[in-house]
Structures are given as structure tokens and as C-alpha cells.
C-alpha positions as a Markdown table, in Angstrom:
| # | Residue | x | y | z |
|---|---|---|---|---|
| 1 | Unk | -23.6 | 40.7 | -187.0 |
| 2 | Unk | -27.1 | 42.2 | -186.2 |
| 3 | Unk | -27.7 | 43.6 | -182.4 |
| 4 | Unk | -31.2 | 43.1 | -181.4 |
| 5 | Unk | -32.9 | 45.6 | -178.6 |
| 6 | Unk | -35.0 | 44.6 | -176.2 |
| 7 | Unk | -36.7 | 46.9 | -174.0 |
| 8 | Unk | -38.1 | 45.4 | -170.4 |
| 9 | Unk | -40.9 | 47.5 | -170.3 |
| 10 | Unk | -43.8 | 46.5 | -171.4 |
| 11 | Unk | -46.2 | 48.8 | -173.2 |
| 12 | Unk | -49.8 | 49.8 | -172.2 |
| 13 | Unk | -51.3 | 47.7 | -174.8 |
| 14 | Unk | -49.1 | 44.9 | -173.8 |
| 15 | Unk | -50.4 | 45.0 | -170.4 |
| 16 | Unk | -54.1 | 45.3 | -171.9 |
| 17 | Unk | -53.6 | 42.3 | -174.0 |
| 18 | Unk | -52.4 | 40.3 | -170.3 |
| 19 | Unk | -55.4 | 41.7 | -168.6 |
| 20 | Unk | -57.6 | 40.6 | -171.3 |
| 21 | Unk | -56.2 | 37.1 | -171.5 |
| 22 | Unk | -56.5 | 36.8 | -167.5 |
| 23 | Unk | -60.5 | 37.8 | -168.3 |
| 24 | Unk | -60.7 | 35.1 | -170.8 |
| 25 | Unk | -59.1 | 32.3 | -168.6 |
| 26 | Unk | -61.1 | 33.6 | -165.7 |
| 27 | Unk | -64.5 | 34.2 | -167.8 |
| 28 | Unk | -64.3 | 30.5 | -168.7 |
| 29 | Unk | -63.6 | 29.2 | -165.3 |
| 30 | Unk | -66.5 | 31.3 | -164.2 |
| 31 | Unk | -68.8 | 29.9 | -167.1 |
| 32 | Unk | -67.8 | 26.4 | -165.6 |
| 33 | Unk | -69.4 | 27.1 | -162.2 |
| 34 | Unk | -72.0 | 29.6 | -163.2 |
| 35 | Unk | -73.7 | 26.8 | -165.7 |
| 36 | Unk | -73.7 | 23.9 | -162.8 |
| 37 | Unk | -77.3 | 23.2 | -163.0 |
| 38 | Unk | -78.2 | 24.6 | -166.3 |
| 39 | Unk | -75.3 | 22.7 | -168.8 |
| 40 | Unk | -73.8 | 19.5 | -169.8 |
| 41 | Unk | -70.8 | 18.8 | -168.4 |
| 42 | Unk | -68.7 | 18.4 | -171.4 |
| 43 | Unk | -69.9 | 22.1 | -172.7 |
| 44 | Unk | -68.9 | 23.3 | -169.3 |
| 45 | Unk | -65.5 | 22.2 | -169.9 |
| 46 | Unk | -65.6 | 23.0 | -173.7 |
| 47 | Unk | -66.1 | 26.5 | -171.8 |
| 48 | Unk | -62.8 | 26.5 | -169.7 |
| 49 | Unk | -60.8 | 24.7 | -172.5 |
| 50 | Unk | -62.3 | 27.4 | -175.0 |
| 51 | Unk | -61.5 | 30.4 | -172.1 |
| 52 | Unk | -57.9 | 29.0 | -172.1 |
| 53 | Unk | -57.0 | 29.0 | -175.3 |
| 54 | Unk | -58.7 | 32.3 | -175.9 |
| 55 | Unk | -56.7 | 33.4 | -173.1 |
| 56 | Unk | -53.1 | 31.7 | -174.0 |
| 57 | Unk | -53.8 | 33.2 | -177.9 |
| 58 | Unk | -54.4 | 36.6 | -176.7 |
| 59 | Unk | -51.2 | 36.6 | -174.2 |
| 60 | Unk | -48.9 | 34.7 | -176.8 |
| 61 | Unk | -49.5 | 38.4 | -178.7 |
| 62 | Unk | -47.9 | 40.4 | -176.1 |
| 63 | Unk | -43.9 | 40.9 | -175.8 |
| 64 | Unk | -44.1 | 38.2 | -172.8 |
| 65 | Unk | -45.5 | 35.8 | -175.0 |
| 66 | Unk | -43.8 | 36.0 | -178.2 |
| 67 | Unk | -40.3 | 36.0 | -175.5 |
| 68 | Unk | -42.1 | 32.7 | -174.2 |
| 69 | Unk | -42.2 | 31.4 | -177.6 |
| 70 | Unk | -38.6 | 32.5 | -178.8 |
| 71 | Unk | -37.6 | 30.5 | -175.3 |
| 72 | Unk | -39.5 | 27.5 | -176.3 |
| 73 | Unk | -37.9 | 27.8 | -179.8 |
| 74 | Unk | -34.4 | 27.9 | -178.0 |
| 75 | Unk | -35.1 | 25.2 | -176.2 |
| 76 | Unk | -36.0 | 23.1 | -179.0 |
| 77 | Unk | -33.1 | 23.5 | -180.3 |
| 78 | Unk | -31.1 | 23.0 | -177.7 |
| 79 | Unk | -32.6 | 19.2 | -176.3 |
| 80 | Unk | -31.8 | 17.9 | -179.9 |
| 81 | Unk | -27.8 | 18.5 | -179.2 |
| 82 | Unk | -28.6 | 16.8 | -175.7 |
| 83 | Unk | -26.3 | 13.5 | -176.3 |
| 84 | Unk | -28.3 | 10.6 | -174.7 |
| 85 | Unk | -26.8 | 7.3 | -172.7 |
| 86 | Unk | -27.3 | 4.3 | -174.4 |
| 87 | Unk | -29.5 | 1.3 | -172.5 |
| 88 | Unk | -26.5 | 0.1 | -171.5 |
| 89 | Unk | -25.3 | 2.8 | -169.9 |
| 90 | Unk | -28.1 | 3.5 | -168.0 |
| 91 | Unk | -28.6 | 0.3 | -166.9 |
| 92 | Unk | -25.2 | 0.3 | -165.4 |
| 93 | Unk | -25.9 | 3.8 | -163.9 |
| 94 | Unk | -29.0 | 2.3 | -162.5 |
| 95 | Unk | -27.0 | -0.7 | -160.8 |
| 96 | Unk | -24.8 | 1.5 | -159.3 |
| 97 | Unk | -27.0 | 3.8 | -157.6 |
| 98 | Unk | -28.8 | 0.7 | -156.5 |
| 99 | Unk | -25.4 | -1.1 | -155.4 |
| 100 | Unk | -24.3 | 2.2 | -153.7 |
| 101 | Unk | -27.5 | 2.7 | -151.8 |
| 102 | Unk | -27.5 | -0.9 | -150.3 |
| 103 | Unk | -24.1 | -0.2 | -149.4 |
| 104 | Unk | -24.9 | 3.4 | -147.3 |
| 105 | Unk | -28.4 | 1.7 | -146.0 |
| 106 | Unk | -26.3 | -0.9 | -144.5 |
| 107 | Unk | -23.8 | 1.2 | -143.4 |
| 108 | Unk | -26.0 | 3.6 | -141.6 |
| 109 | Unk | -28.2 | 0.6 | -140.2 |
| 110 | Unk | -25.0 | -0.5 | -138.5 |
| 111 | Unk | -24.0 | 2.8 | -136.9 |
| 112 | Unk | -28.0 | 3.3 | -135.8 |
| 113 | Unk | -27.5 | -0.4 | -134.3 |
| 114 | Unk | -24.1 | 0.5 | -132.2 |
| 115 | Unk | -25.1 | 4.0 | -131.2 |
| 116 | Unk | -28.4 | 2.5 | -129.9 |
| 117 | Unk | -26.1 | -0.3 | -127.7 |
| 118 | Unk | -23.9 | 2.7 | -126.3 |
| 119 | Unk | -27.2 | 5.1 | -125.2 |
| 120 | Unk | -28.6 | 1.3 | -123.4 |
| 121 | Unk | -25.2 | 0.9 | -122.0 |
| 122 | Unk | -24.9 | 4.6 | -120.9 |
| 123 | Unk | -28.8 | 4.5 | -119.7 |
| 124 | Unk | -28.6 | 1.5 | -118.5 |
């Protein structure tokens, strides 16, 4: 069995590769608001679509991303053992809930009714 390492520092580079994906997000965003007057709208927003995924591609390099995308990979893997209800088990979960909650709306409409006939008989 292999043992894998992983350190929890992250390395200067790794942090200049964040810093630079932060610019890129933000750079876009400012590009968006900058170009107001002077732009179309859709190349505006070509700008902040184009600044995020400059910005996701450059941070998906760093240790924090490629853990991000080892996660997502797990993940993956792990939803498609998920064993789903059948519709007609979730239609008889659904009932339930809906039976049970008529049943507790009642009941609490019942207690708010006779504690509000004991404060007017105490009041008066």
C-alpha cells in the first residue's frame, strides 16, 4: 500500500499563483465597470466570464486547487454509490410528512385556541 504526503503549507509560488488568480477575477470585474460607456454589453461580460476562467485555471494549478479537484473527483465517485428511493417511495415519504404536518398544525392550533380561552378567563 502506497502512503501519500501531504504537506499543509503552501509554497510561495502557490500563493503567487492565488494572488494572480484573484487579479484575474478582479481585473475582469474591473474591465466590466471601467468599459460602461465605451463597450457592448455582451464584451463586458465576455470580460468577467474571460477574468473568471483565467482566474479558476490559474488557481486550479496551485496545491488548493488540484486538492479541490481530487475532492470533486471523490465526490463523484461517491454520489454514484448513493442508492436512490424509488417514486413510490417518495411519494409515500412525501404523504407522510404531509399527513404528519396536518396532524401537529392541528394539534398546535388547538392548544393556541385553549391557552388563549385560559389568558381571557384569567384577564377577564
Amino acid at each position: 500500500m502506497a502512503t501519500h504526503t501531504e504537506t499543509s503549507e503552501s509554497g510561495v509560488l502557490d500563493i503567487l499563483k492565488l494572488l494572480i488568480a484573484a487579479g484575474a477575477l478582479l481585473g475582469g470585474l474591473y474591465g466590466y465597470y471601467f468599459y460602461e460607456n465605451d463597450v457592448a454589453l455582451p464584451l463586458r461580460v465576455l470580460m468577467v466570464l474571460g477574468g473568471t476562467g483565467a482566474g479558476i485555471g490559474i488557481a486550479m494549478t496551485s496545491v488548493q486547487g488540484q486538492r479541490l479537484w481530487h475532492f470533486i473527483q471523490g465526490s463523484r465517485v461517491e454520489i454514484r454509490k448513493v442508492v436512490w428511493p424509488t417514486r413510490t417511495e417518495t411519494t409515500q415519504t412525501a404523504i407522510a410528512v404531509f399527513v404528519f404536518t396536518l396532524i401537529m398544525m392541528l394539534f398546535f392550533w388547538g392548544l393556541d385556541s385553549l391557552l388563549l380561552w385560559i389568558t381571557q378567563m384569567l384577564i377577564g
